[in-house]
Wavefront OBJ file of the C-alpha trace (Angstrom):
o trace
v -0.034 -13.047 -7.647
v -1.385 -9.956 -9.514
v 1.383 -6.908 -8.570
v 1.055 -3.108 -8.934
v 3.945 -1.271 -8.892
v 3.541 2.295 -8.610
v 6.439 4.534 -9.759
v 9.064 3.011 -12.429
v 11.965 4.688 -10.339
v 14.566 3.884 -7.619
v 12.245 1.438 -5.680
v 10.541 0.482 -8.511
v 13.014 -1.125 -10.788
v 14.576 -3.201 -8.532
v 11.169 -4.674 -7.111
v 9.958 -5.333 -10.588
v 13.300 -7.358 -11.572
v 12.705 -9.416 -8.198
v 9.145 -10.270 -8.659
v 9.875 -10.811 -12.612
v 8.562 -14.515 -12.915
v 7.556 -14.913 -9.469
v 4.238 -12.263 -10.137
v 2.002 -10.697 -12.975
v 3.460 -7.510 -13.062
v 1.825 -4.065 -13.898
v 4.434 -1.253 -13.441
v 2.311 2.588 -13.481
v 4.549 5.615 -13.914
v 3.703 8.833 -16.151
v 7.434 9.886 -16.069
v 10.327 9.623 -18.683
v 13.774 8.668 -18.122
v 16.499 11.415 -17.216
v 20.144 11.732 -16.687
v 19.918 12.730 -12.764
v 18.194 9.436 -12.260
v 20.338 6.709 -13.722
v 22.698 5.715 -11.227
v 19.501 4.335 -8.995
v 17.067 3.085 -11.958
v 18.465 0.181 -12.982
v 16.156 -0.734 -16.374
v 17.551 2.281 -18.012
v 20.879 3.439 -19.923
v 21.815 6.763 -21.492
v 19.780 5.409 -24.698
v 16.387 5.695 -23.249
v 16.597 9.246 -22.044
v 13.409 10.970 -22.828
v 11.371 7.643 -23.173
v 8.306 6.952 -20.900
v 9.782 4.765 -18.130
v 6.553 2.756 -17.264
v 6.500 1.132 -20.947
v 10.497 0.766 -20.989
v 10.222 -1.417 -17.828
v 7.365 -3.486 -18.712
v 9.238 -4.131 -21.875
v 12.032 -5.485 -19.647
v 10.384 -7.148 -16.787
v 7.714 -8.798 -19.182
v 5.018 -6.530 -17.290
v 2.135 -4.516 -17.946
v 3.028 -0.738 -18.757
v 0.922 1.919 -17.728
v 2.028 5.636 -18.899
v -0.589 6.716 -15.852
v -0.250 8.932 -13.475
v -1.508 7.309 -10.007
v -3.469 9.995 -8.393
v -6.558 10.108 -5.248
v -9.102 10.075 -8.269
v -7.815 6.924 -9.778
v -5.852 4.327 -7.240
v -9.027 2.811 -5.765
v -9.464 1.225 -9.043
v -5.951 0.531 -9.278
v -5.747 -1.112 -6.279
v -9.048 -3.449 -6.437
v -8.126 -4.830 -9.712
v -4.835 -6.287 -8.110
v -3.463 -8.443 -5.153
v -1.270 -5.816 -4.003
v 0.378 -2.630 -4.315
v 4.326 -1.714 -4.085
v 5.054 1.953 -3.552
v 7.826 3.270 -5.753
v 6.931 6.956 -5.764
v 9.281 9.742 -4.190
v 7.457 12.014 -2.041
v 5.543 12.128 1.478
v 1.936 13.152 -0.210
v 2.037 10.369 -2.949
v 2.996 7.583 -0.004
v 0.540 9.125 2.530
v -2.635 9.125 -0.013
v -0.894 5.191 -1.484
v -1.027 4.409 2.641
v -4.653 6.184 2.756
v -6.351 3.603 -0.325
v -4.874 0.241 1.095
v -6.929 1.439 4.160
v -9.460 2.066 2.217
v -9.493 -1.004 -0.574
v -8.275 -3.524 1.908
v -5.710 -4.140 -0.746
v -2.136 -4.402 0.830
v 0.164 -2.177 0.366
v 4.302 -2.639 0.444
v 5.847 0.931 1.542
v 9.318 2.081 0.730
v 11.200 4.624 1.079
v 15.293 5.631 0.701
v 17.221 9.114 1.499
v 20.776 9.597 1.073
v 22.255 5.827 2.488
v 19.153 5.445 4.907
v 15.728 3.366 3.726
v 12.685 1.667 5.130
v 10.301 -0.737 4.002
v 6.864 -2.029 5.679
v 3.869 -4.011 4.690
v 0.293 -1.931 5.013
v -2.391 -4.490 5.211
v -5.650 -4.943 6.933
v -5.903 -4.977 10.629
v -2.420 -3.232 10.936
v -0.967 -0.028 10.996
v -0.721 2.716 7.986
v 1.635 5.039 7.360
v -0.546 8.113 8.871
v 0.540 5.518 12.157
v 4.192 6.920 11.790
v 3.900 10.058 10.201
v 1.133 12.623 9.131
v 1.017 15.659 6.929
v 3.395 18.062 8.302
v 6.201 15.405 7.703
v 7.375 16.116 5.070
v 11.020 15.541 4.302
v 12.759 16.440 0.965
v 12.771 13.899 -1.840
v 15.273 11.984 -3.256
v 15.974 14.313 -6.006
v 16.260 17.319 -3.269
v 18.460 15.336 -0.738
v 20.038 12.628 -2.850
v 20.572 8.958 -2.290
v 22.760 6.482 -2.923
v 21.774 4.005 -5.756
v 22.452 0.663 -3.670
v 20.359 1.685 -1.033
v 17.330 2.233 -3.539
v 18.557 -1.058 -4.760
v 18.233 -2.828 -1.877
v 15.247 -1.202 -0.320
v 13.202 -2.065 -3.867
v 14.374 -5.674 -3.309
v 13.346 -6.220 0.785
v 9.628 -4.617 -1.065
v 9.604 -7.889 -3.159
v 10.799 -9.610 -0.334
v 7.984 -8.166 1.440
v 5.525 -8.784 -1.013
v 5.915 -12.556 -1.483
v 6.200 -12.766 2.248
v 4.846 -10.270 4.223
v 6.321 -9.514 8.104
v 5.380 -7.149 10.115
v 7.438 -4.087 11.842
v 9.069 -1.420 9.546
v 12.009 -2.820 8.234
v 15.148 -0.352 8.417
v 18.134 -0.202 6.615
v 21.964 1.585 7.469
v 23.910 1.698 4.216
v 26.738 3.359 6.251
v 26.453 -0.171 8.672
v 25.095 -2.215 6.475
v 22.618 -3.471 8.854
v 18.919 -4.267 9.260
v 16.783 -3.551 12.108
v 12.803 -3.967 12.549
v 11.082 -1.592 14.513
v 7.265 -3.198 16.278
v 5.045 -0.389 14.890
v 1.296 -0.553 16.338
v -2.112 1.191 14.666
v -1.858 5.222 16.704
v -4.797 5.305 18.333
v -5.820 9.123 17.180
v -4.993 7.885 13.678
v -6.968 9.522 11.715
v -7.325 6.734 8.643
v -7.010 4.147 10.272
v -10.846 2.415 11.266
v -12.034 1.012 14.000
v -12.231 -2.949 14.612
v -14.520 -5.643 15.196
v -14.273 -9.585 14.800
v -17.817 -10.880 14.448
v -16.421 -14.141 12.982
v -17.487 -16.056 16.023
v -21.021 -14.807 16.136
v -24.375 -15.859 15.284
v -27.412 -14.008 13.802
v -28.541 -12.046 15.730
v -25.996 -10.933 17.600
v -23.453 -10.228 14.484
v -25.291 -6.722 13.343
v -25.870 -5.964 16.780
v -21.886 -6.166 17.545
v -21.257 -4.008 14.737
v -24.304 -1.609 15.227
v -22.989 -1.344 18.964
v -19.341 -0.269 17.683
v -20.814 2.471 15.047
v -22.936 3.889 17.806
v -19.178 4.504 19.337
v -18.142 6.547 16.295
v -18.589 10.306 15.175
v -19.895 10.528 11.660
v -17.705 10.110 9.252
v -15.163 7.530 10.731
v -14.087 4.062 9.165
v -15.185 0.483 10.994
v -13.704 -2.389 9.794
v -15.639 -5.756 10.147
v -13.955 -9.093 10.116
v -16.585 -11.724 9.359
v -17.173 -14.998 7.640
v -20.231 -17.264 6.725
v -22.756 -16.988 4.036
v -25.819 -15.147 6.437
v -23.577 -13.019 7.912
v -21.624 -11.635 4.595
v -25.354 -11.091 3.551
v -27.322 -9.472 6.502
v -24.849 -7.132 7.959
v -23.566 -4.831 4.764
v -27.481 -4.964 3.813
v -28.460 -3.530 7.453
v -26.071 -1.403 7.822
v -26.916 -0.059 4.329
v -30.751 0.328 5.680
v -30.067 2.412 8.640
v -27.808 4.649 6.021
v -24.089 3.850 6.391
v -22.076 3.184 3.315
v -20.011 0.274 2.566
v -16.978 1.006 0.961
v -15.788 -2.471 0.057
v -15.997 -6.657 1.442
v -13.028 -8.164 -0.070
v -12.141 -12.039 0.789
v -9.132 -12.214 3.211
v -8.776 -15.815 3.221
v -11.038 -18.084 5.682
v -12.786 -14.543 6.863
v -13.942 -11.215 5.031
v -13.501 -7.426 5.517
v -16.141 -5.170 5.473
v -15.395 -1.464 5.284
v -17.958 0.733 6.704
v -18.320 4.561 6.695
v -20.219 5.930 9.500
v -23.351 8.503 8.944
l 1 2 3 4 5 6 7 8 9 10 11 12 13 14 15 16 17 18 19 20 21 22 23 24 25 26 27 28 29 30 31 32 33 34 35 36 37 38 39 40 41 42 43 44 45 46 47 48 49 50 51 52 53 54 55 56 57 58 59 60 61 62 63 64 65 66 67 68 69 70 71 72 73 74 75 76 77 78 79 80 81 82 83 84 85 86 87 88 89 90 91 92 93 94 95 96 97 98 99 100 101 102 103 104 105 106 107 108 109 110 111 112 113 114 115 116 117 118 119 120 121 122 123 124 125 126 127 128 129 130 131 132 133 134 135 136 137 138 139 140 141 142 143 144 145 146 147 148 149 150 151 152 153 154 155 156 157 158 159 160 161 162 163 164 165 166 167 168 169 170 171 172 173 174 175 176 177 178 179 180 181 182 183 184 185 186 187 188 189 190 191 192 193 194 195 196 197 198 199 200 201 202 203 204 205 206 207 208 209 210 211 212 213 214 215 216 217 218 219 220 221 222 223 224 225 226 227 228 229 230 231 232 233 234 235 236 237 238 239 240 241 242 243 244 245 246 247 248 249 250 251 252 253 254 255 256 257 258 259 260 261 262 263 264 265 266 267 268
């Protein structure tokens, strides 16, 4: 399995050392190593202060480093040229617009996040919920360099990600340091998400009928909004992106999901 890790840090470490041998890594970070930082990044020791992290953990997970800052402009491409994604990063934007382009790609995504002894972890993948689900723009908590938190709990929060990632379950996963103890919440998609698209499985119809399904559910959406298509079958992977392409939508991606395909579609 082709990985992305996003963010050399707290999360990030610990998930790459998990999936070493088990995945082809590729860890992206555009930060250096400091002294506030150690006691939660485990790849690092007083010696490597000042170095880029992303090329110091490649060099000791036998990844891919990327001295690359992971930004709206450039994850798309990030995320279609691997399996999936693990967020790392420290910060409700960064894991909101991460959330927002496994929506988008279809390319799952395995959320994490850690505050003083408290963490969370939970798989973003097509057909489920996203993180705009749980939270949206005005929640924004302080980081872990504001607030704190304590190493073991990154530790073990970047671990449950690789967990995660070579066996995906769904719920958000939450962890007490103080307790010790896990807990999984049932999360569902919010239905006034606003990233999250619309659905409809044509995988059990025939031409005609398959365009007309999905023309049927566009005609139900405002201009502008996200419908996801689950589909299989040669004619049918064909005919519908090419129609709906004729009457003027745009398809943002069809990416392979096993036996059946999803087809992204932005309404005009």
């Amino acid at each position: 399995m082709n990985v992305l890790v996003v963010g050399a840090g707290g999360l990030g470490c610990p998930a790459a050392l998990a999936l070493q041998g088990r995945a082809t890594l590729t860890i992206a970070d555009h930060d250096v190593v400091e002294l506030s930082n150690l006691h939660r990044q485990v790849l690092y020791t007083h010696r490597d202060l000042g170095q880029p992290k992303a090329l110091l953990a490649a060099s000791r997970t036998g990844a891919k480093g990327l001295k690359l800052k992971v930004t709206a402009e450039n994850a798309a491409d990030l995320f279609r040229a691997h399996e999936l994604v693990i967020d790392g990063t420290d910060g409700g934007p960064t894991k909101l617009m991460l959330s927002d382009v496994a929506v988008q790609t279809g390319v799952p995504l395995v959320y994490g996040g850690v505050l003083k002894a408290h963490g969370q972890a939970m798989v973003i993948r097509p057909g489920g919920p996203c993180l705009r689900c749980l939270f949206d723009e005005s929640v924004e908590g302080p980081t872990c360099a504001q607030a704190g938190v304590l190493g073991t709990v990154a530790g073990v929060i970047g671990v449950k990600q690789a967990e995660l990632a070579l066996r995906p379950e769904d719920g958000l996963h939450v962890f007490d340091g103080e307790k010790l103890s896990w807990r999984t919440v049932a999360v569902k998609r919010a239905a006034d998400c606003p990233v999250c698209p619309a659905s409809v499985d044509i995988t059990r119809e025939v031409c005609p009928m398959t365009y007309v399904r999905v023309k049927l559910a566009m005609e139900k959406l405002e201009a502008g909004r996200l419908l996801e298509v689950w589909l299989k079958g040669d004619e049918p992977l064909k005919n519908v992106p090419q129609s709906a392409r004729d009457e003027g939508h745009e398809v943002l991606s069809l990416e392979s999901h096993g036996e059946r395909s999803r087809l992204l579609l932005k309404v005009r």
